[in-house]
LUMKOLRO-655287 format. One record per residue (C-alpha): residue number from 0; residue in three letters; x, y, z. Coordinates in Angstrom, 1 decimal, always signed. Each point is the difference from the previous one (the first is absolute). Layout:
{NUM 'ALA' {X Y Z}};
...
This chain:
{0 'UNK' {+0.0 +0.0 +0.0}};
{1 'UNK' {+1.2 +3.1 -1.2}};
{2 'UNK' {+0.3 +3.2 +2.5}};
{3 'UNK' {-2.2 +2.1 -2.1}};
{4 'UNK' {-2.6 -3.3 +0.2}};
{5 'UNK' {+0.3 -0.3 +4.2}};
{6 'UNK' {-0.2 +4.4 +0.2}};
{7 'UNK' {-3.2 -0.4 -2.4}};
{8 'UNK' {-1.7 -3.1 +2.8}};
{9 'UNK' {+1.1 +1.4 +2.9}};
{10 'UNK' {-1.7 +3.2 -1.0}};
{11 'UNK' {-2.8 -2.1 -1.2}};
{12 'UNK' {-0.1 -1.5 +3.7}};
{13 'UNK' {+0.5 +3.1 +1.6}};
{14 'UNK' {-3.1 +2.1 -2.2}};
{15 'UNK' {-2.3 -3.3 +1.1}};
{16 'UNK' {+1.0 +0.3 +3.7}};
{17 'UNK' {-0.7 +2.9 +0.3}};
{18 'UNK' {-3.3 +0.5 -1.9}};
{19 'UNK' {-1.3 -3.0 +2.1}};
{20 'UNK' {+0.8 +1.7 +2.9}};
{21 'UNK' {-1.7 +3.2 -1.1}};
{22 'UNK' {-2.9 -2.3 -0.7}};
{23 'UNK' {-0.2 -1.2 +3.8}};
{24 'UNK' {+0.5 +3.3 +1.3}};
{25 'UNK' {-2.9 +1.2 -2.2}};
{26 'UNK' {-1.7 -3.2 +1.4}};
{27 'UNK' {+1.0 +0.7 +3.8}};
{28 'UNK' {-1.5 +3.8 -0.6}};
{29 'UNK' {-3.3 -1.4 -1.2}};
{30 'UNK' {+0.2 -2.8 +2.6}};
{31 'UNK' {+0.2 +2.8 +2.7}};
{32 'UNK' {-2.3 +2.4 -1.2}};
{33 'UNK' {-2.7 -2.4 -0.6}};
{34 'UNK' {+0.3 -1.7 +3.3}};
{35 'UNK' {-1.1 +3.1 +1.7}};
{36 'UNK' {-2.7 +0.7 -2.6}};
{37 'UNK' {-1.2 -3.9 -1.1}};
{38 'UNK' {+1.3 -2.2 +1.8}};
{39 'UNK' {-2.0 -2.6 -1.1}};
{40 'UNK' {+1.2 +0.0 -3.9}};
{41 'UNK' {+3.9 +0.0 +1.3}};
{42 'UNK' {-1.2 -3.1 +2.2}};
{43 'UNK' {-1.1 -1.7 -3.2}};
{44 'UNK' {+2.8 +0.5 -2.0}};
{45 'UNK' {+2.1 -1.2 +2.8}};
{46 'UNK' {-1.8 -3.4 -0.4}};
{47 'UNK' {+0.1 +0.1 -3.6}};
{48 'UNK' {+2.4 -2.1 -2.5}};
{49 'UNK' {+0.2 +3.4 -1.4}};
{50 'UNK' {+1.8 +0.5 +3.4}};
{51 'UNK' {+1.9 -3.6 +0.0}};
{52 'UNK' {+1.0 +1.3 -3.6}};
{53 'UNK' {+1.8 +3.5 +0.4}};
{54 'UNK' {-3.2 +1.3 -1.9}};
{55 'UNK' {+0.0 +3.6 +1.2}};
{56 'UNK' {-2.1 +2.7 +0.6}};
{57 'UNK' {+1.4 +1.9 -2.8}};
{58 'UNK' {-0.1 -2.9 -2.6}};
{59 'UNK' {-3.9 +0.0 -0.3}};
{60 'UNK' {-0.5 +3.4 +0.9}};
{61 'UNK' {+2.6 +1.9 -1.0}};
{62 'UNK' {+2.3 +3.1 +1.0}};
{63 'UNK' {-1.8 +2.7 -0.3}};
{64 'UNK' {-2.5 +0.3 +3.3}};
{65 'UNK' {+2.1 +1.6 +2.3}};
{66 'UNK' {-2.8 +1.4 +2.9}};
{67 'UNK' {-3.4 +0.3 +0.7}};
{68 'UNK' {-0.7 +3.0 -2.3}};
{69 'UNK' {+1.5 -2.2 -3.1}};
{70 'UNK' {-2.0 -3.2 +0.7}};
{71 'UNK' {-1.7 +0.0 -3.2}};
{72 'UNK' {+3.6 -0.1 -1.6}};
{73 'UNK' {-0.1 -4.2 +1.0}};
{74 'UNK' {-0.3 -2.4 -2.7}};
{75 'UNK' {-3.3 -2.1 +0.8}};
{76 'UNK' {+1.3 -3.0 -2.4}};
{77 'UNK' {-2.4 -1.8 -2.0}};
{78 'UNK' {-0.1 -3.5 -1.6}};
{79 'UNK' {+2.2 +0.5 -2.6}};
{80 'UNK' {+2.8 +1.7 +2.6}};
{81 'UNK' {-1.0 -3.4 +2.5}};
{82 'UNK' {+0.6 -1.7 -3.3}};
{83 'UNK' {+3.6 +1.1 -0.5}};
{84 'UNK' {+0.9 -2.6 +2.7}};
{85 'UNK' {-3.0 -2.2 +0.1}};
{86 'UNK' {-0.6 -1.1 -3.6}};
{87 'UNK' {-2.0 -3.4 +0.3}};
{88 'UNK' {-2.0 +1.7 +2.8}};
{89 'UNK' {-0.9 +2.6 -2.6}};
{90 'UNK' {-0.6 -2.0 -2.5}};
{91 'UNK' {-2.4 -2.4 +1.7}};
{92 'UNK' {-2.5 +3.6 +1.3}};
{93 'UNK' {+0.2 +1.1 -3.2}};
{94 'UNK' {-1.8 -3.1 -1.8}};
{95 'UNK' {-2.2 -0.9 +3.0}};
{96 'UNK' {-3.4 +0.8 +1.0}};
{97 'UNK' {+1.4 +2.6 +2.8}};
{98 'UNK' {+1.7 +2.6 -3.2}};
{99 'UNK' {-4.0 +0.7 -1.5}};
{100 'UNK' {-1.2 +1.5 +3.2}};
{101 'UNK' {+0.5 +3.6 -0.7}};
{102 'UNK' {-1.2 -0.9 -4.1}};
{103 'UNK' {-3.3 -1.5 +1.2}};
{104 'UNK' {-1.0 +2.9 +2.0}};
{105 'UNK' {+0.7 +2.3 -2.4}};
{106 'UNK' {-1.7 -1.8 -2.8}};
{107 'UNK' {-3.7 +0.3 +2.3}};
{108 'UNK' {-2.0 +2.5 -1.6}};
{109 'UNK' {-0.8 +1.3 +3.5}};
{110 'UNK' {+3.5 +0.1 +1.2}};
{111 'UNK' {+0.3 +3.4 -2.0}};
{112 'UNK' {-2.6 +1.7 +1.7}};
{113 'UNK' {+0.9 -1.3 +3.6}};
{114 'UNK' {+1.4 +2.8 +2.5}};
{115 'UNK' {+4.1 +0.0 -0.4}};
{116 'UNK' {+0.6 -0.9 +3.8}};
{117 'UNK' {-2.6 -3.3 -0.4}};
{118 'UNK' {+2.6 -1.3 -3.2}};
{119 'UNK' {+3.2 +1.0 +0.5}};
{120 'UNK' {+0.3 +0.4 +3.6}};
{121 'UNK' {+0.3 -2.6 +2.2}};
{122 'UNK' {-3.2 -0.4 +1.1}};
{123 'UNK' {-2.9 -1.6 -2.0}};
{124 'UNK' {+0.5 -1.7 -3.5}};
{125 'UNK' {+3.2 +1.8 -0.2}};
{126 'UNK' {+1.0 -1.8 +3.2}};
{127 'UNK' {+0.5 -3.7 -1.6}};
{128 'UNK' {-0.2 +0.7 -3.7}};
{129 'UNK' {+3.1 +3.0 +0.2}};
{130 'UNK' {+2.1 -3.4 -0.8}};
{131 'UNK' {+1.7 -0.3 -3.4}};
{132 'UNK' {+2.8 +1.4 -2.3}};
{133 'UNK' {-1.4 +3.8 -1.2}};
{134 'UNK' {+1.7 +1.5 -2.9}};
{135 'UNK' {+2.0 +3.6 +1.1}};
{136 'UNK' {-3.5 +2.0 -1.4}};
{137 'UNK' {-1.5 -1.7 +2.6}};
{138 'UNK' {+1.9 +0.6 +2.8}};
{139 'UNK' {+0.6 +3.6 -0.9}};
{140 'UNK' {-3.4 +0.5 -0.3}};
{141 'UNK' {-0.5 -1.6 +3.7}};
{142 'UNK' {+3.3 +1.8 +1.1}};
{143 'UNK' {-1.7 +3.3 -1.3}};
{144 'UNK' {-2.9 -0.7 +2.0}};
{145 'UNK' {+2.2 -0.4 +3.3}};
{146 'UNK' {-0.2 -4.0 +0.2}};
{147 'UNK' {+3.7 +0.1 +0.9}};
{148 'UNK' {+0.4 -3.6 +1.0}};
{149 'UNK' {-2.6 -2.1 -2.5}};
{150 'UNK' {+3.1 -0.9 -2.5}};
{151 'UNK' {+0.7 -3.6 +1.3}};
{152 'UNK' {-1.3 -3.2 -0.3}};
{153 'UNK' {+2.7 -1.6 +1.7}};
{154 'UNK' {-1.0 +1.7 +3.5}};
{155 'UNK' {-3.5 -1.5 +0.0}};
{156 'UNK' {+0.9 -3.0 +1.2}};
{157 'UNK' {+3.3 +0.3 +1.1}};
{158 'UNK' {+0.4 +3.3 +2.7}};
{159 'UNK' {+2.7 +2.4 -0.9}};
{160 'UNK' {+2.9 -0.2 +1.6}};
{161 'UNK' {-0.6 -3.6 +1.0}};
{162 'UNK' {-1.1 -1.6 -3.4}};
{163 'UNK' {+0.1 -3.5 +1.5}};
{164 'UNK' {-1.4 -2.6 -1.7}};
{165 'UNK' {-1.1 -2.2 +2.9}};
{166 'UNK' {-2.2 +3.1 +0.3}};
{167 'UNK' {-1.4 +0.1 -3.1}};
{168 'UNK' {-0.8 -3.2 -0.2}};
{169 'UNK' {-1.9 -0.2 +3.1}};
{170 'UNK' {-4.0 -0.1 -0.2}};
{171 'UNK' {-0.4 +2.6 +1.9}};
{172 'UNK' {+1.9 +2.4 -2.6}};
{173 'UNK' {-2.3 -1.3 -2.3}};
{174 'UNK' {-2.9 +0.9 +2.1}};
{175 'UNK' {+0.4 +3.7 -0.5}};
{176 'UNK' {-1.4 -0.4 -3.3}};
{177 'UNK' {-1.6 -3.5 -0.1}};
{178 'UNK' {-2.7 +1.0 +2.5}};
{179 'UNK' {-1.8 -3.0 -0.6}};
């Protein structure tokens, strides 16, 4: 190995250190923050395999929510962000049953004339049938009309910050929906 060839991986090395340990202090900041504010969603992620995994903060959310006045500034990922990393998972909503919630509601004639907070909210029809990959129309359109958090399919079944599948594949996840 030539010494121009060691200089170039040691500085490789050294870049990769230390943008993984910017990426745990950004963690740690969020960590500490959140703690006081929701602790609940830190717990989660503690228990998560995102956790086990070095999956950060940051990773899903991104950089750029720094305070409470920036909030909005989060990334709220959707499938196709979940499916960067969880392919066959994606792939399996997308051609089941779950994907046409969101379709079938909007295709009822009486959907349309429905009050906003009964359909897209989560309450009502909008409640169970939010469920289901919308194009970027769509959720700009429901982004415009405040529904901030109505953008993943994922989180119905699995809880953020936990997204455990021993969850989701209990009943009583199911329940929430499947009322009987």
């Amino acid at each position: 190995m030539t010494r121009k060839t060691m200089f170039h991986c040691l500085t490789s090395a050294i870049v990769i250190v230390g943008m993984v340990g910017m990426a745990q202090a950004a963690t740690d900041a969020c960590i500490d923050c959140h703690t006081k504010i929701s602790r609940s969603q830190v717990k989660d992620w503690q228990i998560s395999r995102h956790a086990d995994n070095d999956v950060s903060c940051i990773e899903c959310h991104g950089d750029k929510h720094k305070d409470g006045k920036d909030y909005k500034q989060a990334v709220l990922p959707d499938e196709k962000f979940c499916a960067e990393c969880h392919q066959d998972q994606f792939d399996q909503f997308s051609t089941g049953k779950h994907n046409f919630g969101w379709t079938s509601l909007n295709a009822l004639p009486a959907a349309h004339l429905a009050p906003d907070e009964l359909i897209e909210g989560g309450r009502g029809c909008g409640g169970c049938h939010n469920m289901g990959i919308k194009t970027e129309a769509q959720k700009k359109e429901l982004r415009g009309k405040g529904y901030r958090y109505q953008n993943n399919s994922c989180d119905e079944c699995h809880t953020r910050h936990a997204f455990s599948k021993t969850e989701a594949l209990n009943p009583r996840a199911c329940q929430q929906c499947h009322m009987g």
